[in-house]
ZADRENKE-195736 format. One record per residue (C-alpha): residue in one letter; x, y, z. Coordinates in steps of 0.001 Angstrom, whole numbers, plus 500000, padded with zeros to 6 digits. Each point is the difference from the previous one (the first is absolute). Example, Ala and Ser with C-alpha at 12.3 -4.5 7.8 and 13.67 -1.06 7.14 Angstrom:
BEGIN
A512300495500507800/S501370503440499340/
This chain:
BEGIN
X277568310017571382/X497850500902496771/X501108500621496706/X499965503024498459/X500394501123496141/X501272502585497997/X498030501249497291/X500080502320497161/X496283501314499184/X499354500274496059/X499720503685500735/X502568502966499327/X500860499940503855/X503338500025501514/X501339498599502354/X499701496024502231/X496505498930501117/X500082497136502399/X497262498016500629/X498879496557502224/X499251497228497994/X497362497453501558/X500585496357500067/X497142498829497922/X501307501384497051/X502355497673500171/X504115500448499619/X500942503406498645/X502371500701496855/X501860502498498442/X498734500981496526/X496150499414501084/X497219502285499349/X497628500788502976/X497545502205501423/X500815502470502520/X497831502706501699/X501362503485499340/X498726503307501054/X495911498761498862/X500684497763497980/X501098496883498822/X502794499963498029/X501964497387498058/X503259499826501163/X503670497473499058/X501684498519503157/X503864501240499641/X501011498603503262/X499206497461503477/X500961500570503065/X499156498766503056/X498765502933503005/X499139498939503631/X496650500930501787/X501789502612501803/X500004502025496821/X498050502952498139/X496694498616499550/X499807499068496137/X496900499958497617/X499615496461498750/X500189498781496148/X496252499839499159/X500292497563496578/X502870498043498296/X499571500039496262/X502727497190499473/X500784496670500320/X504140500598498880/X501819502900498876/X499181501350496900/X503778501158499043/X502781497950501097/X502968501319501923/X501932501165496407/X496495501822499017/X499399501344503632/X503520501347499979/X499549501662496290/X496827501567501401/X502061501417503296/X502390501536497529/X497603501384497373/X498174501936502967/X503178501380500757/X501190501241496818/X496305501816499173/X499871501219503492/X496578498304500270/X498869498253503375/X500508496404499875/X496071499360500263/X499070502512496935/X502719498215498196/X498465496781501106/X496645501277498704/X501182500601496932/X501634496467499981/X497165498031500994/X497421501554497897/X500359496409498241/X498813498318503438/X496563498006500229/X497737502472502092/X498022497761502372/X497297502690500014/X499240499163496581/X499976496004500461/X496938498450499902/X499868496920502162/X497293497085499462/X499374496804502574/X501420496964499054/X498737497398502276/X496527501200502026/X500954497820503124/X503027502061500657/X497984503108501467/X500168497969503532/X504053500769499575/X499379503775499581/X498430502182502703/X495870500427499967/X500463503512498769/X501993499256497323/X497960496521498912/X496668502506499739/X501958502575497398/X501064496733497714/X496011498364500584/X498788503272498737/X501627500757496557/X501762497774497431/X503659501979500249/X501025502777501788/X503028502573499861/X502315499913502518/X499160504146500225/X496375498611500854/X500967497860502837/X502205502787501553/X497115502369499951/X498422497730502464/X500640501232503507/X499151496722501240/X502499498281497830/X503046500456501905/X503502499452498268/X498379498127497266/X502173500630497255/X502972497665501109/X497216497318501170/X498900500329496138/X503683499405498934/X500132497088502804/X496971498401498073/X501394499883496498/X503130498378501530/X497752497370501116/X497717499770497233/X496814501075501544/X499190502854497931/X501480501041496937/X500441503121497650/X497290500047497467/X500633499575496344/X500766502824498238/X500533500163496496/X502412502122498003/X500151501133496608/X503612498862498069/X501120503032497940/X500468498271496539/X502751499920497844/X499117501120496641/X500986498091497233/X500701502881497955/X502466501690501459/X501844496341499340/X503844500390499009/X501561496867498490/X503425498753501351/X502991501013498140/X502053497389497750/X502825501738501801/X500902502653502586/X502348502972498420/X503607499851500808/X499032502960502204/X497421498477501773/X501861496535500765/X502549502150501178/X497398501716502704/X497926496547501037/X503956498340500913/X500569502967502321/X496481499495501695/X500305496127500238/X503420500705501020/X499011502367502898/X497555497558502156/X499891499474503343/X501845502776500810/X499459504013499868/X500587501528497035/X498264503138498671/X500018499887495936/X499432502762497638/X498211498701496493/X500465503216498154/X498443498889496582/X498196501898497165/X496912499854499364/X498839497454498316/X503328498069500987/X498351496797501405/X500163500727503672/X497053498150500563/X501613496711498589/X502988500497502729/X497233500258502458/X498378496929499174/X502742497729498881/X502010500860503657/X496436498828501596/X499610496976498283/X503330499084501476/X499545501400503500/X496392497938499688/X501587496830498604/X502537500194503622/X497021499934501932/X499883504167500995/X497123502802499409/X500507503032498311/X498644503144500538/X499093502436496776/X499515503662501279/X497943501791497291/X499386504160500442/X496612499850498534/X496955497667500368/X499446500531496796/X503243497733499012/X498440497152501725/X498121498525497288/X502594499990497223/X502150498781502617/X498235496929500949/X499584499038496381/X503835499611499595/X500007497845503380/X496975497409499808/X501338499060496635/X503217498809502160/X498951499654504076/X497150498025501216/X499898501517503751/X499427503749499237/X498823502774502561/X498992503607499265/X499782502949502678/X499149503634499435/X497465502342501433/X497039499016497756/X499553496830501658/X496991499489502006/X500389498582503691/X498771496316499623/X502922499936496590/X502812501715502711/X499225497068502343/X500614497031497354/X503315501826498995/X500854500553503181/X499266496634500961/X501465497919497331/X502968501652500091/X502178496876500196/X498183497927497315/X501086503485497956/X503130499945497482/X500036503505498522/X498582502628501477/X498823503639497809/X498759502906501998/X500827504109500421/X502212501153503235/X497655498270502645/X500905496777498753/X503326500310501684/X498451499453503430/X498432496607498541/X502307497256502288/X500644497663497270/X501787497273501936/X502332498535497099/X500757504054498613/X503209499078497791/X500038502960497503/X498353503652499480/X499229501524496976/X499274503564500146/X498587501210496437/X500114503829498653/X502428500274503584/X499718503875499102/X496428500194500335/X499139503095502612/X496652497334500651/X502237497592502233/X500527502888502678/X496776500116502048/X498986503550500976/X497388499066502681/X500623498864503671/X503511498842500189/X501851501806496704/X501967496820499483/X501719499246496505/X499450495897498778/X502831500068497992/X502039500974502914/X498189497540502425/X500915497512497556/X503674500343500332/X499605499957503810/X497820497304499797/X502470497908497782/X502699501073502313/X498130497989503109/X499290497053498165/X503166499668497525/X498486499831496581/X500842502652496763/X497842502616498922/X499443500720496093/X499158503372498889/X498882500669496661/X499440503191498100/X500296501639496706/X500422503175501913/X501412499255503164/X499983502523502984/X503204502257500694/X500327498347502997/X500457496717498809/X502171500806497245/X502304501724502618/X499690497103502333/X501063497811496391/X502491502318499134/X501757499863502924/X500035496228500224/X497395499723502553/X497796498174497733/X501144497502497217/X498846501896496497/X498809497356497644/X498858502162496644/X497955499090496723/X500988502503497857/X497760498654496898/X496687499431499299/X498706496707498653/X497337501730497304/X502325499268496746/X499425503869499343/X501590503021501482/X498367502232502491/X496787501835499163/X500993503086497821/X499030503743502210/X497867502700498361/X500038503022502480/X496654502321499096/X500222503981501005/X496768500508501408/X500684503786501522/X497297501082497355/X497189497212500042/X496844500383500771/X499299496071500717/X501376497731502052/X500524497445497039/X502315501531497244/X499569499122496006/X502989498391500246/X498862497116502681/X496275499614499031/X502248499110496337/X501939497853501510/X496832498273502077/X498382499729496601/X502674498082498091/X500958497517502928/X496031498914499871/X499997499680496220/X502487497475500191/X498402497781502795/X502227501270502976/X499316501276503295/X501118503398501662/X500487501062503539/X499518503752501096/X501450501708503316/X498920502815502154/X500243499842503522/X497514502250500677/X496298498439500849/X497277501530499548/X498101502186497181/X502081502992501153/X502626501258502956/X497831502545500752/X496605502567498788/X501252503579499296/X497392503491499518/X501565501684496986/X498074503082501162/X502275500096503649/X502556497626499562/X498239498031503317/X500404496092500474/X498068498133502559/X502221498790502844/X499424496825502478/X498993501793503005/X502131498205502457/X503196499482497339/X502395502392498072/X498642498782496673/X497623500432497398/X497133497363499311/X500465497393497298/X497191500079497555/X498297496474499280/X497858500744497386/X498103497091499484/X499185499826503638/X499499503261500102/X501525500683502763/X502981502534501588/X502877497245501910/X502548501410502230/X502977496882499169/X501539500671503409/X496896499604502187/X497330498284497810/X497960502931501210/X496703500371496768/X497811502302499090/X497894500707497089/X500867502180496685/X499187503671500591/X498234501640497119/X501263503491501299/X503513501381501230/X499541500387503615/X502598502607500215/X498247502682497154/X496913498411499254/X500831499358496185/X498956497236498051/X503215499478498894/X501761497143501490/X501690497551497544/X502329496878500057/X503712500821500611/X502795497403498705/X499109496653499431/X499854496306501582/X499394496728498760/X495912500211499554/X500223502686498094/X502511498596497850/X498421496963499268/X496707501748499151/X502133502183497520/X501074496603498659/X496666498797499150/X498697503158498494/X503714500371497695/X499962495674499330/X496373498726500520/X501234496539498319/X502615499326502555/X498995498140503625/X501474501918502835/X500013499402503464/X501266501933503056/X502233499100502425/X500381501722503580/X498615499809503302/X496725501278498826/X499027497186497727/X502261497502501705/X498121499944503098/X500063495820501085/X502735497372498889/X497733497984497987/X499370503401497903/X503722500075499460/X500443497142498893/X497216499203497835/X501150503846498083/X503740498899499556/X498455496382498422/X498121501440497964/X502685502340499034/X502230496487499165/X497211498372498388/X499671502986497428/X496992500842500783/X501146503788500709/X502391502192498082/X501121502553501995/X499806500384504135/X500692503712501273/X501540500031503571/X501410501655502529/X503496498285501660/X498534496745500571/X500273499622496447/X503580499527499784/X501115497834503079/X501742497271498076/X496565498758497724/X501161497979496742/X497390500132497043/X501940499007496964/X497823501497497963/X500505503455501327/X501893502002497175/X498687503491500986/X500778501298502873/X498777503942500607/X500932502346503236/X497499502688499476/X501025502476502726/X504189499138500442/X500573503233502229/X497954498915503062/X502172499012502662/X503308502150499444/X498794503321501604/X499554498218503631/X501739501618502823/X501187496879500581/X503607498414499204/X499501496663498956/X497127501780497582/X502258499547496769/X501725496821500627/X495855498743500752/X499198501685497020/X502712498233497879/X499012496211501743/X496077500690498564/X500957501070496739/X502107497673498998/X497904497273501379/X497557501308497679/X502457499969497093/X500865496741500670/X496530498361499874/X499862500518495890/X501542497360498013/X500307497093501797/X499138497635497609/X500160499256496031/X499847503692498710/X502157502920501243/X498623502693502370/X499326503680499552/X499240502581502598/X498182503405499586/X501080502084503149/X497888503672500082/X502272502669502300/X499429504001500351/X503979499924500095/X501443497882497852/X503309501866500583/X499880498290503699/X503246498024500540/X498488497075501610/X497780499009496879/X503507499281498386/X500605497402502831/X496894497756499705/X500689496562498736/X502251497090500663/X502958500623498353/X500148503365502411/X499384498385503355/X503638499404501034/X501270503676499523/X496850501479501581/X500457498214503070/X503662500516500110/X498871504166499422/X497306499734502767/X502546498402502462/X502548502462499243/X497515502615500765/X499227498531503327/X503734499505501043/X500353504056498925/X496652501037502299/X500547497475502653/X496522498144499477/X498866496681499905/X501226497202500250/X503807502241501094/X498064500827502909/X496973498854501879/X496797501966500363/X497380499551502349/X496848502355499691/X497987500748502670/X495816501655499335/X498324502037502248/X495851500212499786/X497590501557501871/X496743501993499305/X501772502834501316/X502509501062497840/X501657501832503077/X500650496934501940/X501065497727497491/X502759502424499176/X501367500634503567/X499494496132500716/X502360499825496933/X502305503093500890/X500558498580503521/X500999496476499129/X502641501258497511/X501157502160502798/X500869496876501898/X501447498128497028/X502378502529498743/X501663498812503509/X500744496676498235/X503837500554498862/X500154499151496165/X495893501171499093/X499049502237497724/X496660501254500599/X497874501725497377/X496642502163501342/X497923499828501305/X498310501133496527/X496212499675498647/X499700496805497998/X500287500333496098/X495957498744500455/X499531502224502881/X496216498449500321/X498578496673500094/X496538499439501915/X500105502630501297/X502869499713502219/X503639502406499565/X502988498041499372/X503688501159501003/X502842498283499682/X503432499319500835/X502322498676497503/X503406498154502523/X503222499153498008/X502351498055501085/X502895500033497383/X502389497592501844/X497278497211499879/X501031499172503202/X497727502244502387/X496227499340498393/X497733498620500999/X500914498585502910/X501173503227501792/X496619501388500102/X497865497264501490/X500495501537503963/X498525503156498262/X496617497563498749/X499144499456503425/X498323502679500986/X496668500390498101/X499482503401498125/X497272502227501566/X496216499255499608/X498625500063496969/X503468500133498353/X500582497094497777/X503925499244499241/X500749496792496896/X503516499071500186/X501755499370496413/X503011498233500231/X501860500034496045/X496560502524499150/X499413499181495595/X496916502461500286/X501144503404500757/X495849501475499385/
């Protein structure tokens, strides 16, 4: 007899791959990364299951490389992984990939010989690769032919101190001291109310709903409940939607935890190996969706900030939603979920509405001022983006020492260049949209591609020289700002100037310290910053966003705008807000604010119950892409052939994409409802295991927020 595994390859396959697993890599385990030869290659792989197969059976490939001493996920974990795979109709491996992105990668270790004499324990081919250089990667030693199954002999030598991994250091993100919040005297009635539910709801599952105001003192709830799950000897985990939270965020915990931990995606490799290695010495732990996959051992509490936030649903790979994997997750390992929002999304008010969650509100703010007062500017006649009105407004907030934020979430000096002689705008030639002008970089950017080119001088379509800006985006705002104010400091805030962490951070200090008096940004502006002395708040373009063929486009458009609202007058002096519309008549500019948000999501989910959408009925979308146009429509036309056979489906399309083009590839789609929410997803997961045709690419979206 031999033994013979099961694994799941971190690759969008389906289907069981069984493979023999050699003795000297010592006992096998479930939850273990290895290596496994597939196809050419050697791919990474998770063992999902042992068994044991005699000689007389199919001959088997062997396990080339074990990547772990123990499981990496314990059974609770493994068995939340099995069922999030299941409910995104992703193979268990890709979801595993997606998991384990967190994982040590042995082909980026660098191991260094401790104790010269111990070469005579390793073979003579592997003793000459240590004699010869001071530390080598793992990758190294596997490149060597003559270095068979080396990698778990590396791992054997750690275990017995022979060799170990080389020092590598690892810059701390700091905590800057002024973003600093001082401790309250006392919690409002309404906030006691909401940290007693939370300490009342651990160690069991319980999802709860923090639906308070802006400026309510959420964050205080947060914090207080941690301190308490901290003091009982448990971790919690803080899921933030933007990296750009992170600093203000670990201000407000280093002046109360000692054992802090920080993960996002700007961390460099040698930083996601201490976090990921220390993650038992950590108390509280702040990071964006990924973080979830983190296996803090003593997880007693999550904390899922701005819960609405479109930013915790990841759109590449495996579409999975954190906020949802949270719940499950919490489900597995019997601890309570809080969600907190100003603006909370229509699903979770209907799952709070109808009991599912407990509601805890904070109806008040804690500024001892009422919210910001709302000027609404007609700007169907301007002829610049800034209006006499705001650049006013700007002026007289500066005089008297305060600061001023300023939204547009458009980047960029302009959408697009337009000929006034034909009417012409140059396109991305392998997307349906029109190059973003970046006029200080002089440069054409397609914003779905990345694809660049330089500025033309002439129209390529008549020849004219007669191309000019069209619209506006935030460079071209903030150079209007300097010509109109030249006494005021501003600074810009998007993904163009706010290209590393440290750049981030260091621009929202300086912001605290003063030191700037107005920042102009797009929507990572308004994710739940606090500058108290923000009492000017101005939404230059308010009518971007509402025209999207896209459902959820107004209740996303009311979640920004009020976010923006709510960032003025937060501290001392009373807020005012300057919002700049071409139609001011619009109904949902009368909804933005606080004192609106209950009655606009009670509208929204009355709409929804009408139409039969979200969250009265699940949706899965399915996209179809080829080069081809052709075949990426029949791939899509023939699998909605076979799952309008599904009793209980709707199936929409096969229809062209509302962005037809990206990179040059045709996208169709399907659009599968499932109004009993009984049916999807599961239903269609025989249908995923056939591949599409060649060079058809089909992404699965389970609960699909992006309908582009």
């Amino acid at each position: 007899m031999r033994m013979a595994v099961e694994i799941a390859p971190f690759a969008p396959l389906a289907g069981r791959y069984t493979y023999c697993w050699p003795p000297h890599l010592g006992e096998p385990k479930v939850g273990i990364r290895v290596r496994v030869p597939l196809g050419n290659s050697l791919r990474t792989g998770l063992v999902t299951g042992l068994d044991a197969e005699s000689e007389s059976g199919l001959a088997l490939k062997e396990v080339s490389d074990r990547l772990d001493a123990a499981p990496l996920y314990g059974a609770p974990r493994m068995n939340w992984l099995r069922r999030a795979a299941s409910y995104y109709l992703a193979p268990l491996g890709e979801m595993a990939e997606t998991a384990f992105a967190f994982a040590d990668h042995d082909e980026e270790r660098r191991y260094r010989l401790l104790d010269r004499p111990a070469l005579e324990s390793f073979s003579p081919q592997l003793a000459a690769a240590f004699t010869s250089r001071a530390a080598l990667s793992l990758a190294t030693l596997r490149a060597r032919s003559d270095l068979p199954d080396c990698g778990w002999q590396l791992q054997q030598a750690c275990r017995q101190g022979l060799i170990a991994l080389r020092e590598e250091s690892a810059g701390k993100e700091a905590a800057h001291d002024h973003f600093h919040e001082e401790r309250p005297a006392q919690l409002t009635a309404a906030q006691q109310t909401a940290l007693s539910a939370v300490v009342a709801s651990l160690g069991r599952f319980a999802p709860l709903l923090l639906f308070g105001c802006t400026g309510s003192g959420k964050s205080e709830v947060y914090l207080q409940a941690a301190e308490q799950v901290v003091a009982a000897g448990g971790q919690v985990l803080l899921l933030v939607p933007e990296i750009g939270l992170t600093p203000m965020w670990l201000a407000r915990l280093a002046s109360r935890f000692a054992r802090l931990g920080v993960w996002h995606s700007g961390l460099s490799a040698p930083e996601r190996r201490v976090v990921a290695s220390r993650l038992a010495e950590c108390d509280v732990l702040i990071g964006t969706r990924s973080a979830l996959f983190l296996p803090l051992p003593r997880l007693a509490l999550i904390v899922i900030d701005e819960e609405h936030d479109s930013s915790f649903k990841q759109q590449e790979g495996v579409s999975y939603s954190a906020r949802d994997l949270a719940l499950l997750l919490a489900q597995e390992l019997k601890l309570p979920v809080l969600l907190g929002s100003a603006t909370p999304s229509v699903e979770s008010w209907s799952r709070a509405k109808a009991g599912h969650y407990q509601l805890l509100t904070m109806p008040e703010r804690i500024a001892p001022h009422p919210a910001p007062r709302q000027l609404i500017v007609d700007q169907r006649h301007a002829k610049t983006p800034l209006s006499p009105q705001l650049l006013k407004s700007l002026a007289d907030a500066f005089a008297k020492g305060e600061q001023a934020l300023l939204y547009l979430n458009r980047r960029g000096y302009a959408p697009a260049l337009h000929c006034t002689a034909c009417g012409d705008k140059p396109q991305c030639p392998g997307c349906s949209l029109s190059l973003t002008l970046h006029r200080r970089r002089r440069a054409l950017q397609c914003h779905a591609c990345g694809y660049l080119r330089a500025v033309p001088r002439y129209c390529e379509a008549c020849g004219e020289e007669a191309l000019l800006p069209l619209g506006s985006g935030t460079e071209q705002v903030e150079e209007l700002l300097r010509e109109s104010l030249p006494a005021a400091r501003f600074a810009r805030f998007d993904r163009d100037t706010m290209t590393t962490p440290a750049k981030l951070a260091g621009l929202l200090a300086a912001f605290a310290k003063g030191e700037i008096d107005c920042l102009v940004g797009t929507q990572m502006l308004v994710k739940g910053h606090h500058f108290p002395k923000v009492t000017l708040v101005g939404v230059v373009n308010a009518d971007l966003g509402l025209g999207l063929p896209d459902f959820r486009a107004g209740e996303r458009w009311w979640q920004q705008l009020t976010q923006v609202v709510g960032r003025a007058g937060r501290g001392d002096q009373p807020g005012r807000v300057v919002i700049q519309s071409c139609d001011p008549e619009n109904l949902w500019l009368a909804r933005i604010g606080d004192r609106f948000a209950e009655a606009t999501l009670n509208e929204e989910l009355g709409m929804r119950r009408l139409l039969h959408y979200p969250p009265y009925a699940r949706w899965v979308r399915l996209l179809f892409s080829a080069i081809d146009g052709a075949r990426a429509e029949a791939a899509a036309a023939e699998f909605a052939a076979l799952a309008r056979r599904i009793e209980g489906i709707k199936v929409a399309g096969p229809m062209a994409s509302a962005m037809e083009r990206i990179a040059g590839r045709y996208r169709f789609e399907l659009i599968l409802r499932d109004e009993s929410r009984q049916i999807l997803p599961w239903r269609l997961a025989p249908l995923l295991q056939t591949p599409p045709p060649n060079g058809v690419r089909r992404k699965v979206d389970v609960d699909p927020l992006e309908m582009m």
